[in-house]
C-alpha positions as CSV (number, residue, x, y, z in Angstrom):
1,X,25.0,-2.8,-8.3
2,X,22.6,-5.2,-6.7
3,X,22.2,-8.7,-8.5
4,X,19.0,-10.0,-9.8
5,X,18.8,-12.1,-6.4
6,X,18.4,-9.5,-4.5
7,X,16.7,-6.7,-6.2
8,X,13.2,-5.4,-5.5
9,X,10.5,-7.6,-6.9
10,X,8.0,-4.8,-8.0
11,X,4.4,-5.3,-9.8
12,X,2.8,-2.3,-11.7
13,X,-0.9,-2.3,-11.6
14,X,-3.2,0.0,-14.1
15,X,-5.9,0.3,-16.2
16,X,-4.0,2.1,-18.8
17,X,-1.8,-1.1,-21.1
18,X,0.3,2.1,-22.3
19,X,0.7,3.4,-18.9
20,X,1.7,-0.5,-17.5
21,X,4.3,-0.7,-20.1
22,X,5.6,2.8,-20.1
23,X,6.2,2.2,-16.2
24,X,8.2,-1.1,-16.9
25,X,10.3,0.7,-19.5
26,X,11.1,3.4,-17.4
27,X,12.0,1.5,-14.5
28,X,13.6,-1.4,-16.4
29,X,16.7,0.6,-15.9
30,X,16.6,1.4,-12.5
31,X,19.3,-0.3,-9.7
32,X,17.7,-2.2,-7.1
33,X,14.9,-3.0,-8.9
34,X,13.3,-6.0,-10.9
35,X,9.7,-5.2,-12.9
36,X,8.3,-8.8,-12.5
37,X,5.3,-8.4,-14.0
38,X,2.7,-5.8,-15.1
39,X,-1.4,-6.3,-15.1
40,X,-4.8,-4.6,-15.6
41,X,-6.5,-3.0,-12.2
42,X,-9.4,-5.0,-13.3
43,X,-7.7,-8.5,-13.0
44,X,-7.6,-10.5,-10.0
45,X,-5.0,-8.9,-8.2
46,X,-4.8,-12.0,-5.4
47,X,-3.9,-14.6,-7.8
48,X,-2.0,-12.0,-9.9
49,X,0.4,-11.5,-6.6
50,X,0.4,-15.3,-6.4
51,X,2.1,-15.4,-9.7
52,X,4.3,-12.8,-9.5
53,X,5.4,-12.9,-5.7
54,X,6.1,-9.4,-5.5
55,X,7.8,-7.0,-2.7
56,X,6.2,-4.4,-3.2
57,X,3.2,-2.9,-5.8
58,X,3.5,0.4,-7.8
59,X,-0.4,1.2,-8.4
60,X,-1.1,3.9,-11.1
61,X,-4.7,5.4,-10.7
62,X,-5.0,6.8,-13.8
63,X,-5.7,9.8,-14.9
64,X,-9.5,10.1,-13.3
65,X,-10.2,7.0,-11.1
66,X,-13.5,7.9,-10.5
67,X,-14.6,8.1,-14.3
68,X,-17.0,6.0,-15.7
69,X,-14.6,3.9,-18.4
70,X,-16.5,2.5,-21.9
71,X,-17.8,-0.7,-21.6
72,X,-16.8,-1.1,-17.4
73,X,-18.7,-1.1,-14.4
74,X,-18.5,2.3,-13.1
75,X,-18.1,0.9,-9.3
76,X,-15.1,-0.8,-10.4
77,X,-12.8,1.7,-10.2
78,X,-8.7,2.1,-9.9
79,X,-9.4,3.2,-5.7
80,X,-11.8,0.9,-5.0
81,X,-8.9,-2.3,-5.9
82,X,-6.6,-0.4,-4.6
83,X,-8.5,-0.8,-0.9
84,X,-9.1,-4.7,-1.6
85,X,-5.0,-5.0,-1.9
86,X,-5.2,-4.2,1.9
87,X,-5.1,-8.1,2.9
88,X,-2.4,-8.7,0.9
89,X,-0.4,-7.1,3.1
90,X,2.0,-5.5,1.1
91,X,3.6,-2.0,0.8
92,X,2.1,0.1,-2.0
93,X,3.0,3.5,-4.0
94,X,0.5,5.1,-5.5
95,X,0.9,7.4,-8.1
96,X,-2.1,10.0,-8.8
97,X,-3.5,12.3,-11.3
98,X,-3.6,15.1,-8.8
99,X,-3.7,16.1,-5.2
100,X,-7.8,15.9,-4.7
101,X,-7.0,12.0,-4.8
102,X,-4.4,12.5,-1.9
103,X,-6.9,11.1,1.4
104,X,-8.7,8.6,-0.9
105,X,-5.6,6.9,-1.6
106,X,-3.7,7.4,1.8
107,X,-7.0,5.6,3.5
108,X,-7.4,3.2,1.0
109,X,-3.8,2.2,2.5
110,X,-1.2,3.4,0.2
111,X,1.9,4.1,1.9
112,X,3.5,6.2,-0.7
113,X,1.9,9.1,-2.9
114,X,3.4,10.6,-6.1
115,X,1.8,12.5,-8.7
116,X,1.9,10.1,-12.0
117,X,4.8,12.6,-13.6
118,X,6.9,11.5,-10.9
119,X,10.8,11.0,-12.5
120,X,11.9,7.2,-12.6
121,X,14.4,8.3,-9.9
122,X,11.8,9.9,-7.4
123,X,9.7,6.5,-7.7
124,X,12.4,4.2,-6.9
125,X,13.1,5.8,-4.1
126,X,9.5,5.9,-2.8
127,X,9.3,1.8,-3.8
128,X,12.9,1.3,-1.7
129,X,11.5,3.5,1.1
130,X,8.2,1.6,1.7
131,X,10.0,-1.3,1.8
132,X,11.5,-0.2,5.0
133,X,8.3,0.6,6.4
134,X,8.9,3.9,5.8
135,X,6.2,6.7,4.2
136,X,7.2,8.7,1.2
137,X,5.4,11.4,0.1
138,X,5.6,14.1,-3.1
139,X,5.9,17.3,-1.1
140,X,3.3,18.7,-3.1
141,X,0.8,15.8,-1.5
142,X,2.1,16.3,2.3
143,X,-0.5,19.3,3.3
144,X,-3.1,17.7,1.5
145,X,-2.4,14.1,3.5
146,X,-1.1,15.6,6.7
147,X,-3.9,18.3,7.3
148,X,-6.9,16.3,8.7
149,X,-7.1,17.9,12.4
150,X,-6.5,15.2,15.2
151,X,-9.2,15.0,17.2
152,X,-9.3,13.0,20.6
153,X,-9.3,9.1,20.2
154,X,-11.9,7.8,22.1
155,X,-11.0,4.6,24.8
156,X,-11.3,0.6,22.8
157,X,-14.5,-0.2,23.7
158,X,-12.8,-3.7,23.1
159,X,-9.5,-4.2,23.9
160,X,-6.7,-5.6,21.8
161,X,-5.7,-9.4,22.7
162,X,-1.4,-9.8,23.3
163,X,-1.0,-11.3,20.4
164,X,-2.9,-8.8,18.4
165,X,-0.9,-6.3,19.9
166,X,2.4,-8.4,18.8
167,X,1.0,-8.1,15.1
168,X,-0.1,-4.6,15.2
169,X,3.5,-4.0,16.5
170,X,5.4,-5.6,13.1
171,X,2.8,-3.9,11.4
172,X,4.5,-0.8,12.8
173,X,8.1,-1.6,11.7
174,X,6.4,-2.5,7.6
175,X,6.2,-5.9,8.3
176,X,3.8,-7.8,5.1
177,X,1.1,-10.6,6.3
178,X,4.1,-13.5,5.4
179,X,6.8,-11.9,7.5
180,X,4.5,-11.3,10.1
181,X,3.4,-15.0,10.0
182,X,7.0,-16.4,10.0
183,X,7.9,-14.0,13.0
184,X,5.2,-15.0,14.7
185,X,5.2,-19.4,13.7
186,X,1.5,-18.8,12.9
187,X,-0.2,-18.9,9.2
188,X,-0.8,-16.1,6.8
189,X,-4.9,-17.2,7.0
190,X,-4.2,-15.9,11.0
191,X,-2.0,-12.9,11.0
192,X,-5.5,-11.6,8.1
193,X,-8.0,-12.7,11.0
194,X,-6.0,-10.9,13.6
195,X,-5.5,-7.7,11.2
196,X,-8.5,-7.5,10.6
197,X,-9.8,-7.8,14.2
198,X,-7.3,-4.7,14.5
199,X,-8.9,-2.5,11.9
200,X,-12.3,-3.4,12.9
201,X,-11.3,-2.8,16.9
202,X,-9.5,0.3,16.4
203,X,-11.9,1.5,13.6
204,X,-9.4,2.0,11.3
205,X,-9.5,2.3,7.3
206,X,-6.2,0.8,6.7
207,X,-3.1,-0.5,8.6
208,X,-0.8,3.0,8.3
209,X,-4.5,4.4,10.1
210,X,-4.3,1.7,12.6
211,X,-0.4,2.2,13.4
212,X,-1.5,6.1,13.8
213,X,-4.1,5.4,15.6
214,X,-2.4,2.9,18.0
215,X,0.1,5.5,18.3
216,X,-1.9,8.0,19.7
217,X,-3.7,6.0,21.8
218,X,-0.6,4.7,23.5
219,X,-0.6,0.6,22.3
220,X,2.6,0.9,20.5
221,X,6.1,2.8,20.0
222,X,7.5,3.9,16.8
């Protein structure tokens, strides 16, 4: 078994207190994993993952994201901080209510979907996976994710600089902003500049959609 030192750091984000703790219980006794910390979707997330220094962030969206909650601004909701995590640059599982939240989530830059009854088991794998810079997905979710058509990518109407091409490349192989900054001897306030001048270039929602789109477009090798 794995010692604290080098277990995965994990954060659990929700709205739900009961939901944040039940997650940290039932994980708690998972190998390979450490639960360093646990907070409310509506806190600030960036200082939270200051704080906490996390590998990796286990986001549960509730049981309907898009509900109005008592005494909350309706705007504010579970998907909508799940997107503004994208900076942060690291990997996140998602766990949803149901399938119809499958594509909101996935472009809102999840890498990992599992439906919220998801056994402790399932979910630590998924967190260990994404790690990797791999993609887990409940069967169940895989049609729903995997059945937009692919239509023809249209030429960069601005092309992508070397070096952004050296980050989009480690964001390929799962790389988070901080790795990528220490590969690369540049700062974590340039690797977000130049990922962001990826998305925008590339018109991508989130980094997995810019690695797919890359992809097809011929910039990079998986």
């Amino acid at each position: 078994m794995p010692t604290q030192a080098n277990q995965l750091r994990v954060l659990v984000i929700a709205d739900d207190p009961l939901a944040r703790a039940g997650l940290a219980t039932l994980l708690a006794e998972q190998p390979e994993l450490t639960i360093v910390g646990r907070v409310a979707v509506t806190a600030d997330l960036s200082t939270q993952l200051d704080v906490y220094r996390p590998d990796v962030l286990l986001f549960d969206l509730g049981w309907d994201p898009s509900a109005p909650r008592p005494g909350s601004n309706p705007a504010a909701t579970s998907l909508d901080s799940l997107a503004d995590l994208r900076e942060a640059g690291l990997p996140i599982v998602a766990l949803l209510p149901d399938e119809t939240y499958s594509n909101p989530a996935w472009t809102a830059g999840a890498r990992s979907l599992l439906l919220r009854h998801a056994e402790p088991e399932k979910i630590q794998a998924a967190l260990l996976a994404v790690i990797q810079g791999l993609v887990a997905l409940d069967p169940s979710l895989t049609a729903t994710v995997l059945s937009t058509p692919e239509t023809e990518l249209p030429p960069l109407t601005d092309p992508l600089t070397p070096r952004e091409l050296e980050v989009l490349q480690l964001l390929a192989e799962g790389l988070p902003n901080k790795a990528i900054a220490r590969r690369l001897d540049i700062s974590d306030h340039t690797v977000k500049f130049h990922v962001n001048a990826i998305l925008s270039k590339l018109n991508a929602q989130s980094r997995t959609d810019a690695v797919v789109r890359a992809t097809r477009l011929g910039l990079i090798l998986l």
